[in-house]
N, C-alpha and C positions, 0 to 999 in steps of 0.2 A: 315910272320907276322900274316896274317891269319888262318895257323895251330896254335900257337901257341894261339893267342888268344880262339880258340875255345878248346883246349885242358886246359883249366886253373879248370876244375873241375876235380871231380876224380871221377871214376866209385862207385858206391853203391851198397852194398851188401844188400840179399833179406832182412834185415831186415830194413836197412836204405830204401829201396826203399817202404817197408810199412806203414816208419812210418809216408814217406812223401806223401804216397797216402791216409793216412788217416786209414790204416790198421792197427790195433793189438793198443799198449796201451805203453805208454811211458816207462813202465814197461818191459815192453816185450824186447825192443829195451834195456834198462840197462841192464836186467838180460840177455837176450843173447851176450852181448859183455863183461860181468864179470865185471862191476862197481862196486866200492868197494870203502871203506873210511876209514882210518885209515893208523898209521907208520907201514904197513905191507909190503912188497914187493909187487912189483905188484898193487898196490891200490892208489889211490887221496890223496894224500894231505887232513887231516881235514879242513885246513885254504881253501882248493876248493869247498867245499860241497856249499858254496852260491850259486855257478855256476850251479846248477843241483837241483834247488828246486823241483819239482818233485819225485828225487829218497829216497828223507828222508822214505816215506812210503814204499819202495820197495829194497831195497837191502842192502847190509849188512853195518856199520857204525859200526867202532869200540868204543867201550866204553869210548876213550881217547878224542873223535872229540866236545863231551858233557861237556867236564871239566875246568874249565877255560873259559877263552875270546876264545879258538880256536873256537868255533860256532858262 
C-alpha cells in the first residue's frame, strides 16, 4: 500500500519540472509540448481553450475556435 501510494505521481519531464520550479514561461512549456487549437488532428478541442487561458497569446488557435459560441 505504501508503494503505491507514493507512486500515484508521474515523473516530469525538463520542461514540466521548469515550469514548476518557476523556470522558463507558460509559453515555453506550451510551445515545447505542441499545444494547439483547432478541428485539426493532433490539437484541443476549441470548446477546451477555457482551460489553457494563458496559451491564447502563445500558440497556434485555429481560425474556427473564434467563430460562433465555440470561445
Amino acid at each position: 500500500m505504501k508503494k503505491q501510494i507514493l507512486n500515484l505521481g508521474k515523473a516530469l519531464n525538463k520542461a514540466e519540472q521548469k515550469q514548476v520550479n518557476g523556470e522558463g514561461s507558460v509559453c515555453d512549456y506550451y510551445i515545447e509540448n505542441g499545444l494547439c487549437f483547432g478541428p485539426v488532428p493532433g490539437c484541443v478541442p476549441c470548446s477546451q481553450l477555457h482551460a489553457y487561458p494563458d496559451a491564447i497569446s502563445c500558440v497556434f488557435i485555429h481560425s474556427d475556435c473564434f467563430q460562433g459560441d465555440v470561445f
